[in-house]
N, CA, C and O of each residue as an XYZ file, in Angstrom:
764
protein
N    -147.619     20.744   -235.055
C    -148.559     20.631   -233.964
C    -147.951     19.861   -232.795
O    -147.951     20.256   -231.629
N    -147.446     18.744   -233.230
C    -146.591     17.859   -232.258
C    -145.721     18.790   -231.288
O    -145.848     18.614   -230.076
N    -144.949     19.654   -231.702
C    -143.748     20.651   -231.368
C    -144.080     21.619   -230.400
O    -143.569     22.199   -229.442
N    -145.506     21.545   -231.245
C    -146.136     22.824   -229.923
C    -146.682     22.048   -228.625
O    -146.830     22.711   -227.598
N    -146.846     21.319   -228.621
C    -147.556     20.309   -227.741
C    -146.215     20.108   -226.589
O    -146.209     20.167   -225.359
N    -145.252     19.880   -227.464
C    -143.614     19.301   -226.540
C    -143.120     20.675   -225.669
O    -142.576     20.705   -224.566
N    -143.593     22.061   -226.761
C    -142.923     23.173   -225.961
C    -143.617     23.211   -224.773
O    -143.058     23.312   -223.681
N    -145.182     23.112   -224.978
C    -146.187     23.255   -223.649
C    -146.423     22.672   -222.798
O    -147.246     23.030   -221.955
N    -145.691     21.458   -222.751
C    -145.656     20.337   -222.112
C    -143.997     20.586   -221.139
O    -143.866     20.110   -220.011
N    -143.038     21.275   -221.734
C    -142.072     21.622   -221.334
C    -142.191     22.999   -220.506
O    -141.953     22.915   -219.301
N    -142.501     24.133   -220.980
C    -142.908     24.759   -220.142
C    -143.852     24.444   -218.592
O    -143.578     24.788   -217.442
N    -145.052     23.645   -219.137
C    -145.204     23.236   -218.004
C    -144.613     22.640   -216.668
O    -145.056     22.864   -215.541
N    -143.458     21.786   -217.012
C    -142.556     21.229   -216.216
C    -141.808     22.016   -215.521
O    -141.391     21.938   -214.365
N    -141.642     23.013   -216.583
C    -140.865     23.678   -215.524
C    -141.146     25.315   -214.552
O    -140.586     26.052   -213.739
N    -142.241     25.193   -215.235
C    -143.487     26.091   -214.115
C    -143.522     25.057   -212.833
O    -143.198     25.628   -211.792
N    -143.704     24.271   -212.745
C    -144.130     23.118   -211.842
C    -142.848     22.839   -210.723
O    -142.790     22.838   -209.493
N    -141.907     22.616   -211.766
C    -140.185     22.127   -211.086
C    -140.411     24.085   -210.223
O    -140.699     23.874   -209.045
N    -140.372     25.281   -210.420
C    -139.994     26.506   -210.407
C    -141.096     27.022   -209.009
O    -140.860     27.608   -207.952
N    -142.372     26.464   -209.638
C    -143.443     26.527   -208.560
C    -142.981     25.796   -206.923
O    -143.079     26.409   -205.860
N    -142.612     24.752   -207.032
C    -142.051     23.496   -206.325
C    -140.944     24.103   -205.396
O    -140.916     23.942   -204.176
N    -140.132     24.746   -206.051
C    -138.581     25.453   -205.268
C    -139.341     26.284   -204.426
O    -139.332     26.087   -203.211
N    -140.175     27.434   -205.069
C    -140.922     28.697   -204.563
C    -141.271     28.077   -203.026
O    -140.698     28.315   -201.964
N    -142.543     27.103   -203.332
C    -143.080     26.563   -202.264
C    -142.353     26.160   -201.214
O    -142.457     26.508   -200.038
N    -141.213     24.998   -201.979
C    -140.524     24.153   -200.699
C    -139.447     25.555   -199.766
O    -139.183     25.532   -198.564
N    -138.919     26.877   -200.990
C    -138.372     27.590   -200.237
C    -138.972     28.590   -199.024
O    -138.472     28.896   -197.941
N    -140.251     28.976   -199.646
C    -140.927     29.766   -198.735
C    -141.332     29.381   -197.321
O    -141.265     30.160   -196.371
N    -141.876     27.775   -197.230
C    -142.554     27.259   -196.247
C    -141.156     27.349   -195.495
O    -141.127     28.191   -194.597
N    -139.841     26.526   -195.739
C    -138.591     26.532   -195.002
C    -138.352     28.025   -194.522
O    -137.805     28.053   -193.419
N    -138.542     28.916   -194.909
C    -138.227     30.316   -194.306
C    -139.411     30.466   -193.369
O    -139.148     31.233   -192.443
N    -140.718     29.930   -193.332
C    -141.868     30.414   -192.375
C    -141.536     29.219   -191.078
O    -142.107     29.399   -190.002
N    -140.755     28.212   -191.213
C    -140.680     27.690   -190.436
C    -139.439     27.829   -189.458
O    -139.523     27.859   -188.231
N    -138.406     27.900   -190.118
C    -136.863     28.831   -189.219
C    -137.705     29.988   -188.698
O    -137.615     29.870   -187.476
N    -138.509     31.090   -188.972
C    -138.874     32.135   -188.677
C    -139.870     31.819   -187.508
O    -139.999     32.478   -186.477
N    -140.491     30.780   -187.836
C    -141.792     30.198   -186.476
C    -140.835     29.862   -185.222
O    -140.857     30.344   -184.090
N    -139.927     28.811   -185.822
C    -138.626     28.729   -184.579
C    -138.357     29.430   -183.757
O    -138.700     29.247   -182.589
N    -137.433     30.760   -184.305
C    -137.023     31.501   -183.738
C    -137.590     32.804   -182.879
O    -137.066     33.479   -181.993
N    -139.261     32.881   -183.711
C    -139.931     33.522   -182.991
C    -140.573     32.485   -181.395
O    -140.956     33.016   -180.353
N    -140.535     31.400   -181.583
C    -141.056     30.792   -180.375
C    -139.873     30.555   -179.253
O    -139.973     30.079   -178.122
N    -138.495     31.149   -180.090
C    -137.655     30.867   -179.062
C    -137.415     32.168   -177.960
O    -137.082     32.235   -176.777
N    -137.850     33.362   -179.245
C    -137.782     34.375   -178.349
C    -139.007     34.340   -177.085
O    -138.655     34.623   -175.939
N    -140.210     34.037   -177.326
C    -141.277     33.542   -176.874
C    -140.803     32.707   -174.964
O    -141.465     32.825   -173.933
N    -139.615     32.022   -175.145
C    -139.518     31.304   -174.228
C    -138.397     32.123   -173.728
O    -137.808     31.622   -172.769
N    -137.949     33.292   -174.157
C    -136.611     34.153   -173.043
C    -137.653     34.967   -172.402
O    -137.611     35.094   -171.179
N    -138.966     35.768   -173.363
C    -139.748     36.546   -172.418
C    -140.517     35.961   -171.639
O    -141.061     36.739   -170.855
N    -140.927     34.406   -171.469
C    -141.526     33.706   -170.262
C    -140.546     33.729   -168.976
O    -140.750     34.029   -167.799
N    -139.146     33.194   -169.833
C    -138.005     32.889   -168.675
C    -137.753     34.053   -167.815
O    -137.462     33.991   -166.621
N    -137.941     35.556   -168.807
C    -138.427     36.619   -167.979
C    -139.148     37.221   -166.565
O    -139.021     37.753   -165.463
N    -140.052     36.624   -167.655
C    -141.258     36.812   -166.629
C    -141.318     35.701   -165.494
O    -142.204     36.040   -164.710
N    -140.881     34.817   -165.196
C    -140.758     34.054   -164.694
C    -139.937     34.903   -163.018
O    -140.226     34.949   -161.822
N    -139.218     35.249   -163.604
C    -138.436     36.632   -162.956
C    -139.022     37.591   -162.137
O    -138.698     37.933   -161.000
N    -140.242     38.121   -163.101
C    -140.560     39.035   -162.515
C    -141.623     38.880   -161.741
O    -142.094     39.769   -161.032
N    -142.078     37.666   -161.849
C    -143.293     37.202   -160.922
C    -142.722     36.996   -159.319
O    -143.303     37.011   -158.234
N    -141.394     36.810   -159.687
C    -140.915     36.159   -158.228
C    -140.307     37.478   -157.610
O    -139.980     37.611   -156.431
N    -140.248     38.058   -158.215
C    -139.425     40.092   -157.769
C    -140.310     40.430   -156.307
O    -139.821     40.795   -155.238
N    -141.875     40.168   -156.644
C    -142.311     40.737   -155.751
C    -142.471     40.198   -154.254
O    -142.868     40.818   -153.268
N    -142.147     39.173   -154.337
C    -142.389     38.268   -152.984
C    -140.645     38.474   -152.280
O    -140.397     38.435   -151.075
N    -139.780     38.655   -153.206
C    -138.510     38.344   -152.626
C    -138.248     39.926   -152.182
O    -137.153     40.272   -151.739
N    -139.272     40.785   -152.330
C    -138.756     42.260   -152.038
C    -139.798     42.412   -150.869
O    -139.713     43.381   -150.116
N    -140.908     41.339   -150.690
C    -141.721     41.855   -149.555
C    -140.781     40.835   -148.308
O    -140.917     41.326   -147.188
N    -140.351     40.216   -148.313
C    -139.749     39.279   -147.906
C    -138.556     40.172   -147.266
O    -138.238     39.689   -146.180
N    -137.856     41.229   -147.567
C    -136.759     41.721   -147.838
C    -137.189     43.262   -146.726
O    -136.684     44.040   -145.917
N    -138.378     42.961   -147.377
C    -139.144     44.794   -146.474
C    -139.115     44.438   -145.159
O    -138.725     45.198   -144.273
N    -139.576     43.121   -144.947
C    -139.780     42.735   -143.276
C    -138.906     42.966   -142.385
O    -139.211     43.066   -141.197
N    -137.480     43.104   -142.907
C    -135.978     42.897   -142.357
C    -135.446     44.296   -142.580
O    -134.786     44.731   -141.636
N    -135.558     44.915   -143.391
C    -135.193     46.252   -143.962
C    -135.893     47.692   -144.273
O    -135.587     48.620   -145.021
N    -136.880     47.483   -143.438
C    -137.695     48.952   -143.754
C    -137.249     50.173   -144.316
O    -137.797     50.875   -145.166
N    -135.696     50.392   -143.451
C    -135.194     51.835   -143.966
C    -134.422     51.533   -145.592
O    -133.682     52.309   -146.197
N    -134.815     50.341   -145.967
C    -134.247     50.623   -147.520
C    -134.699     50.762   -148.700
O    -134.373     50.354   -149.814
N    -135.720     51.577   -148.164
C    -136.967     52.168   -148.985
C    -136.424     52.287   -150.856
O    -136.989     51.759   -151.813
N    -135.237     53.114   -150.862
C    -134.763     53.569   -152.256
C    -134.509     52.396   -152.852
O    -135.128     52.308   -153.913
N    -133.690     51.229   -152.544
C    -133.472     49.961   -153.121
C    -135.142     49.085   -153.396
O    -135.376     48.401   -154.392
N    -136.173     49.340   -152.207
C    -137.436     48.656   -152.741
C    -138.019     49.296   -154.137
O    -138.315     48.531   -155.054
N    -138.198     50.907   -154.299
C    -138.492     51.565   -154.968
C    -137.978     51.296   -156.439
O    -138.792     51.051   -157.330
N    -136.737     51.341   -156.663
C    -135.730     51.174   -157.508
C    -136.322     49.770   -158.158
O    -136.896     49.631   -159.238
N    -135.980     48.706   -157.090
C    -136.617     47.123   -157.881
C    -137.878     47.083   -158.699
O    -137.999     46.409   -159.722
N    -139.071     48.066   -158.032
C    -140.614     47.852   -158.285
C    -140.098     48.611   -159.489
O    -140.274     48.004   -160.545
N    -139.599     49.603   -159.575
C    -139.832     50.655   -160.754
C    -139.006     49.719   -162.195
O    -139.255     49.818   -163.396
N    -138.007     48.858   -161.506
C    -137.226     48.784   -162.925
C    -137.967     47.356   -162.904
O    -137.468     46.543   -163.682
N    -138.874     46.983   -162.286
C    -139.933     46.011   -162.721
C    -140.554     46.351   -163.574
O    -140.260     45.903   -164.682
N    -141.460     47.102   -163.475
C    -142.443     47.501   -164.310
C    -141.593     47.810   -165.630
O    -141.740     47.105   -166.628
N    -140.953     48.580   -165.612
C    -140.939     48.720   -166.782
C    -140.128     47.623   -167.892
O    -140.202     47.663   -169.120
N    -139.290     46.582   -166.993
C    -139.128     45.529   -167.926
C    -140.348     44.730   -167.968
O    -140.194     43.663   -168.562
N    -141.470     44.934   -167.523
C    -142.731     43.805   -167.912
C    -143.502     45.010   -168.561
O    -144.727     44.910   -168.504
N    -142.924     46.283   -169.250
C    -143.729     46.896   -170.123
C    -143.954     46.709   -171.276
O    -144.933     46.907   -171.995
N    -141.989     45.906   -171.568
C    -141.940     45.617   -172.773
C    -142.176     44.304   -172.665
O    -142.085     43.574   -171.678
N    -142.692     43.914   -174.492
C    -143.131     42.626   -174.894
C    -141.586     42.692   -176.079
O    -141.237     43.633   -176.791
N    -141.120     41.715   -175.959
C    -139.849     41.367   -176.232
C    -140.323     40.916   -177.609
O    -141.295     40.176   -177.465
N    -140.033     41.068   -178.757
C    -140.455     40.706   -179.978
C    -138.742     41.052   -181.278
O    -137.863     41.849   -180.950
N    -138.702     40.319   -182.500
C    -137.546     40.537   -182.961
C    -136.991     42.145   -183.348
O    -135.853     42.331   -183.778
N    -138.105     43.408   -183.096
C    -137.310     44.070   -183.430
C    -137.181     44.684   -182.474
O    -136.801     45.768   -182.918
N    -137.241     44.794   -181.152
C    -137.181     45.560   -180.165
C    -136.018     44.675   -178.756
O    -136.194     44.847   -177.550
N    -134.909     43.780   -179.366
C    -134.490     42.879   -178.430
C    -133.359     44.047   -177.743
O    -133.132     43.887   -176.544
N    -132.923     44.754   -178.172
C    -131.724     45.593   -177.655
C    -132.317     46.546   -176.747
O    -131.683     46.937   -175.767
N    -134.132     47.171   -177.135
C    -134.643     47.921   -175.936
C    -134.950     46.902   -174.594
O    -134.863     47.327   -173.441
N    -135.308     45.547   -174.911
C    -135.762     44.794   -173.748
C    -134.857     44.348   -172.945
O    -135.022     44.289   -171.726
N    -133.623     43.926   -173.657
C    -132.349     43.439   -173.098
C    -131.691     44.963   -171.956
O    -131.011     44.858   -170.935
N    -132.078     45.928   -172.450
C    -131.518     47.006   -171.711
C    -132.585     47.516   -170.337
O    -132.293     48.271   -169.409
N    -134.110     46.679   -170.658
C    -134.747     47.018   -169.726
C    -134.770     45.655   -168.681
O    -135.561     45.559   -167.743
N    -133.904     44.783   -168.978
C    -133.665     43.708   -168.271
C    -132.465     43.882   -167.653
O    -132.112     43.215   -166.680
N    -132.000     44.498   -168.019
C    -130.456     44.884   -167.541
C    -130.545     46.020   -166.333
O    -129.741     46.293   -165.441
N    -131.497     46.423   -166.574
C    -131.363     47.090   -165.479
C    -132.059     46.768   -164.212
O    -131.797     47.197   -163.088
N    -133.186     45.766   -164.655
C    -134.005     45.199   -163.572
C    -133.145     44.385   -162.635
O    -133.344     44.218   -161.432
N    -131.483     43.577   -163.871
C    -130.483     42.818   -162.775
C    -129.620     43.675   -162.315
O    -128.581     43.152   -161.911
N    -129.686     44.872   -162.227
C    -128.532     45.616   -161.312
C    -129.617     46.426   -159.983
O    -129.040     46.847   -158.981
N    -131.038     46.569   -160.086
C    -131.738     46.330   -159.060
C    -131.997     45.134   -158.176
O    -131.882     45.122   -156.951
N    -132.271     44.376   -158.762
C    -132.021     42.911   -158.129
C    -130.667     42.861   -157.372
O    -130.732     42.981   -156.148
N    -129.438     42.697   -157.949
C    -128.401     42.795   -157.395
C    -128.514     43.608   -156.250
O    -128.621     42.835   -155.298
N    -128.539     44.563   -155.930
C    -128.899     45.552   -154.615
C    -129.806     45.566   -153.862
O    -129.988     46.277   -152.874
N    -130.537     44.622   -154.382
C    -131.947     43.937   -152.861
C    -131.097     43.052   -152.767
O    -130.391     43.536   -151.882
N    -130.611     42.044   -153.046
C    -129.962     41.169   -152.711
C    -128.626     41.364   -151.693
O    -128.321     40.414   -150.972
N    -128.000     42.347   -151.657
C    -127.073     42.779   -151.359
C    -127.124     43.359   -149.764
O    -126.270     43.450   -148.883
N    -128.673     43.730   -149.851
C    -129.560     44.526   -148.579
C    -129.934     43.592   -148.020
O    -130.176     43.639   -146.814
N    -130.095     42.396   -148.804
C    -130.591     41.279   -148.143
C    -129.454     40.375   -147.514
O    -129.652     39.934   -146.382
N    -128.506     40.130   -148.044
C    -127.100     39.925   -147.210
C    -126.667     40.222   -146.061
O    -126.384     39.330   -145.260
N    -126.517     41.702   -145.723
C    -126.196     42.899   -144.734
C    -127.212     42.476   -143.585
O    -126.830     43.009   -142.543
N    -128.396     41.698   -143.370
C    -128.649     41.398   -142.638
C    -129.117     39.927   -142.173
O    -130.068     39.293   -142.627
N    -128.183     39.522   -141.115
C    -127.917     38.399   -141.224
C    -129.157     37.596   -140.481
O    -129.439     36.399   -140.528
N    -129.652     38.439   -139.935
C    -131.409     37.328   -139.631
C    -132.111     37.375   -140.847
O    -132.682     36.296   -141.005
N    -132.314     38.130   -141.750
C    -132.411     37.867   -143.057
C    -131.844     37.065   -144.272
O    -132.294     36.672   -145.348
N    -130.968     37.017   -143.788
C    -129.886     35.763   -144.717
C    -129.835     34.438   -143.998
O    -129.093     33.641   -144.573
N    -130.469     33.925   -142.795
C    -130.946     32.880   -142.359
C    -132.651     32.601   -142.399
O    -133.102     31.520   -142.019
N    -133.355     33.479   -142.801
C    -134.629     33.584   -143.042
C    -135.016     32.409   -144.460
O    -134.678     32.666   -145.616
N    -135.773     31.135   -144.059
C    -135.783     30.253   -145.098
C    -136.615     30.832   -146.302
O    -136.018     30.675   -147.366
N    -137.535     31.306   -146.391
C    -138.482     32.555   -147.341
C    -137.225     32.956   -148.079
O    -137.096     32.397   -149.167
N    -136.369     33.713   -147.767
C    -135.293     34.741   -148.161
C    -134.494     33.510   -148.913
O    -134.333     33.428   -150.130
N    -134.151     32.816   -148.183
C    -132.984     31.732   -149.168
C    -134.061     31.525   -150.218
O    -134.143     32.331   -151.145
N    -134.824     30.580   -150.138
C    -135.858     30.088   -151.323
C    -136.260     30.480   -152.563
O    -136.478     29.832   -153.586
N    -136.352     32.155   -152.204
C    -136.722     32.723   -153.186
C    -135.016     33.165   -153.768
O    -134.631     32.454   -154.695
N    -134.325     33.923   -153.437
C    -132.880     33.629   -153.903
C    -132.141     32.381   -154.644
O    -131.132     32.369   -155.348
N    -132.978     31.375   -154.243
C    -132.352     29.633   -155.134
C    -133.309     29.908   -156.016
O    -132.989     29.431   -157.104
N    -134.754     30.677   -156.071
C    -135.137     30.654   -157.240
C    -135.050     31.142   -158.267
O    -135.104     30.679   -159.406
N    -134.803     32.862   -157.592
C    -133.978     33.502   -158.838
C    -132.689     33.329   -159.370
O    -132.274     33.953   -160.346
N    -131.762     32.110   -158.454
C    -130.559     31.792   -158.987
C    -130.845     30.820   -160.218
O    -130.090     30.624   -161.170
N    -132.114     30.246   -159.989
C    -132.482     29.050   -161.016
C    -132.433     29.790   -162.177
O    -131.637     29.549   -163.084
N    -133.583     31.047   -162.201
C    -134.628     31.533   -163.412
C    -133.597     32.775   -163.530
O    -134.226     33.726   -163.067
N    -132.554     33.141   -163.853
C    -131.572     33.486   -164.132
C    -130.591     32.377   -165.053
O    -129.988     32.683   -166.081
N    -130.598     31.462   -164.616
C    -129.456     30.187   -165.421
C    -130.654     29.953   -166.484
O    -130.364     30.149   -167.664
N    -132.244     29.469   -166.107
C    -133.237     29.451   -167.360
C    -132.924     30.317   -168.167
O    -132.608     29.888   -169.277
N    -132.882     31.809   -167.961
C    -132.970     33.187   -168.932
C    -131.566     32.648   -169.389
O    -131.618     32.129   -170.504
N    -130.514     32.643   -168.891
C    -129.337     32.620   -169.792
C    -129.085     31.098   -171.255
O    -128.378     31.039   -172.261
N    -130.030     30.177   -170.648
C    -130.131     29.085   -171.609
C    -130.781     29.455   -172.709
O    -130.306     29.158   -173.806
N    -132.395     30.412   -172.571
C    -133.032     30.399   -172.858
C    -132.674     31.470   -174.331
O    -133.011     31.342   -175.508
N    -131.668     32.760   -173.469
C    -130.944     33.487   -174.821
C    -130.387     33.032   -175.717
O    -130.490     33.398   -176.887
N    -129.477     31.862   -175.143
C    -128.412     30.704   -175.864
C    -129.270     29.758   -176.920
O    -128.797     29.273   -177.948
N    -130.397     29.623   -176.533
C    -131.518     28.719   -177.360
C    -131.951     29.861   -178.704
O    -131.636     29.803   -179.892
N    -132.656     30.718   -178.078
C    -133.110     31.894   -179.096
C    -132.032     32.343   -179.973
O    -132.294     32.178   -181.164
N    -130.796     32.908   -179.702
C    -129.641     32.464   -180.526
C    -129.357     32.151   -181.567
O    -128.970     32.572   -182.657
N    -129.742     30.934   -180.803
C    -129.164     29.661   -182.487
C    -130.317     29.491   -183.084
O    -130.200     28.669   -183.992
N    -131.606     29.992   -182.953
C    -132.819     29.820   -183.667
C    -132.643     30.829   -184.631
O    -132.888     30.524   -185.798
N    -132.299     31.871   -184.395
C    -132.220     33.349   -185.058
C    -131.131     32.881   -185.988
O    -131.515     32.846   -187.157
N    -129.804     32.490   -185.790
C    -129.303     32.555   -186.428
C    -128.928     31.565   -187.692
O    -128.001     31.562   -188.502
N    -130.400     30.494   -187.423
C    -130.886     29.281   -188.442
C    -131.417     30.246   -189.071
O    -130.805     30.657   -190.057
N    -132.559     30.821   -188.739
C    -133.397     31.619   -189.508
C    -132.670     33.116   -190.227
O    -133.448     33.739   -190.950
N    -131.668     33.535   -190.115
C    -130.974     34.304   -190.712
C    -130.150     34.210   -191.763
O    -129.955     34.927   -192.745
N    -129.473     32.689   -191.195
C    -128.868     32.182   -192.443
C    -129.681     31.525   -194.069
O    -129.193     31.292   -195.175
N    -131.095     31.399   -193.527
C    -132.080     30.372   -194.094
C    -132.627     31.680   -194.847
O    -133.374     31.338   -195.764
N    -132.451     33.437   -194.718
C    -132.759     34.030   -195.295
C    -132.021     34.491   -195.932
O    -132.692     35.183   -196.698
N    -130.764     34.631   -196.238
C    -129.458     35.217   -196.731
C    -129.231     34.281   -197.028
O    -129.487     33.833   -195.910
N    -128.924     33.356   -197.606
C    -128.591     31.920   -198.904
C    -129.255     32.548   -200.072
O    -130.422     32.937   -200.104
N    -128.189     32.616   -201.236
C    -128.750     32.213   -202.165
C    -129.349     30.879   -203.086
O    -128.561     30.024   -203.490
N    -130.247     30.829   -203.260
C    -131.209     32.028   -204.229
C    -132.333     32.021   -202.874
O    -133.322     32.672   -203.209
N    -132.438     31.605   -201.783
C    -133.261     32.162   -201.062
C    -133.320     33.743   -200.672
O    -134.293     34.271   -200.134
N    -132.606     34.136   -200.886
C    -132.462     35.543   -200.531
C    -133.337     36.144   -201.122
O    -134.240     36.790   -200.592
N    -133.138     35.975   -202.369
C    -134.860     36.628   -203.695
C    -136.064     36.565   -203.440
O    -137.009     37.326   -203.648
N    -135.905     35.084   -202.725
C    -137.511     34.915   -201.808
C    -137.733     35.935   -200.947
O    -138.656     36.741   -201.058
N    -136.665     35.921   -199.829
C    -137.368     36.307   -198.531
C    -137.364     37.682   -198.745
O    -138.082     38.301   -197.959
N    -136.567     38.571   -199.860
C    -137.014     40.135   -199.893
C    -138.110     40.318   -200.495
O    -138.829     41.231   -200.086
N    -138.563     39.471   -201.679
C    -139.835     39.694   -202.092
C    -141.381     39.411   -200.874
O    -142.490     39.944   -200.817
N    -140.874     38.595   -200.265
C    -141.625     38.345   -198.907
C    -141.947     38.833   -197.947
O    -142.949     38.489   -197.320
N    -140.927     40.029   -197.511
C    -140.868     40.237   -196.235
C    -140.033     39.455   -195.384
O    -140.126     39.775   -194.198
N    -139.377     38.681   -195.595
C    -138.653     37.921   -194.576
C    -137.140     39.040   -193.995
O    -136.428     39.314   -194.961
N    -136.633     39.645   -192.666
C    -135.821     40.365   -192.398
C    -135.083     39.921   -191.448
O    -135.526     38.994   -190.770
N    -133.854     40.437   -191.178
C    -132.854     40.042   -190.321
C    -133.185     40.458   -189.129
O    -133.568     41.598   -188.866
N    -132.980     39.072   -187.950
C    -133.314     39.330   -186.582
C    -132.154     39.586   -186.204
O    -131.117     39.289   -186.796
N    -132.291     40.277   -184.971
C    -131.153     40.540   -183.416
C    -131.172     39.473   -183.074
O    -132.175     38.763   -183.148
N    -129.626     38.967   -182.437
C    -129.727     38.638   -181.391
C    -129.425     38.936   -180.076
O    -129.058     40.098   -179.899
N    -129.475     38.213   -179.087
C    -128.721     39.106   -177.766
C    -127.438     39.559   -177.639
O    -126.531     38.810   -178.003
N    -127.243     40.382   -177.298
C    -125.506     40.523   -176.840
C    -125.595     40.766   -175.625
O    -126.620     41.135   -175.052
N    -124.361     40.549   -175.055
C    -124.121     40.651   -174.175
C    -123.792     42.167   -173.003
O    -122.726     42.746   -173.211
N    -124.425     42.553   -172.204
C    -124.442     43.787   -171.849
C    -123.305     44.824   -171.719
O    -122.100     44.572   -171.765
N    -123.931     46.129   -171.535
C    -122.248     46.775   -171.759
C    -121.504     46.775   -170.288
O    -121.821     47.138   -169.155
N    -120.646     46.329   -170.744
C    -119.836     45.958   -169.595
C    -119.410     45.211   -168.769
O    -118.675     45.306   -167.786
N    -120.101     44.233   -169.406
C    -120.060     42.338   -169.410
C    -118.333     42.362   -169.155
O    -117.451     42.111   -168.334
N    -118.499     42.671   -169.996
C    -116.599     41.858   -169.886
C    -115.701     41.779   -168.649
O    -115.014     40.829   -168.275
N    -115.911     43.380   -167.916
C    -115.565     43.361   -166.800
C    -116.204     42.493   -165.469
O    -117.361     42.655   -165.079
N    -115.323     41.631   -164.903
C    -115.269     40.908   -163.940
C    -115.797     41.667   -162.487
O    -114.891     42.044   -161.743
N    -116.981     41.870   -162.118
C    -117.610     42.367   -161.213
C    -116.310     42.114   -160.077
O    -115.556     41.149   -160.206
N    -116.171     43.064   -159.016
C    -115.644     43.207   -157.714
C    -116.389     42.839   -156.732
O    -117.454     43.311   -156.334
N    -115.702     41.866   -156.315
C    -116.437     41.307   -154.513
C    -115.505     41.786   -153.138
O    -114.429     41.286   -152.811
N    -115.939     42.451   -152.716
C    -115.619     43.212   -151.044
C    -116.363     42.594   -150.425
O    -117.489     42.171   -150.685
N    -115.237     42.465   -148.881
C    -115.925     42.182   -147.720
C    -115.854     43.093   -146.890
O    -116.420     42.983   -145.802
């Protein structure tokens, strides 16, 4: 009777010790995962942050440039549709590509906005340009932040014996950003 008492008493312990890992492992994976989702959270603000300011720096831009209708068009359109998407972990390579293109519109209002030089002394025109120079360096911190959140939370799912957890869970491997195609090449400046 004693014996049985010691086995059940042992088993228990280690239901308990087994329960204990489960718990302390699971909550650690919901919390790398809370991370990294709030980091992505703060690239699509740093975003948007972006795109709030698109529209003032293109009406700003119209005043000086009427005939550059195709470059206004171009900006509004590849606006919208980077504020169509909601940037979330499995869709970062469609958003990153719809951001990518919103900065090679940008780039070409800007460029229109150069070419004329009562416009490039226009304090409106600078202002908003120092701002998107800001919320551009935000977005690039902000990828660099999300990043290393993802890749806490990736590693925190691929460890063993966590790994057993997070497939029985649902826990899956995030994206992170890369860098666009064609990054590498060193843009050309003409005068």
């Amino acid at each position: 009777m004693k014996k049985n008492h010691l086995i059940l008493i042992g088993i228990a312990v280690v239901a308990i010790v087994i329960f204990g890992w489960i718990k302390s492992t699971y909550n650690g994976m919901v919390g790398v995962e809370e991370e990294a989702t709030t980091a992505l959270a703060n690239v699509q603000s740093a975003y948007q942050r972006r795109a709030d300011l698109i529209p003032n720096l293109v009406e700003v831009v119209k005043g000086y440039a009427a005939h550059e209708k195709e470059t206004f068009e171009s900006v509004v359109n590849a606006r919208a549709k980077a504020t169509s998407i909601t940037l979330d972990a499995d869709n970062i390579k469609e958003f990153q590509k719809a951001q990518g293109e919103l900065s090679s519109a940008l780039g070409r209002l800007i460029a229109v906005g150069e070419a004329y030089p009562e416009l490039k002394a226009n304090e409106n025109f600078r202002e908003l340009q120092v701002q998107l120079e800001g919320t551009e360096n935000r977005i690039n911190e902000e990828r660099n932040k999300a990043n290393l959140k993802i890749q806490d939370y990736n590693i925190a799912i691929r460890r063993f014996p966590s790994n057993m957890l997070a497939g029985m869970f649902g826990f899956e491997k995030m994206n992170k950003f890369e860098a666009e195609a064609g990054a590498e090449k060193a843009p050309q400046v003409k005068f």
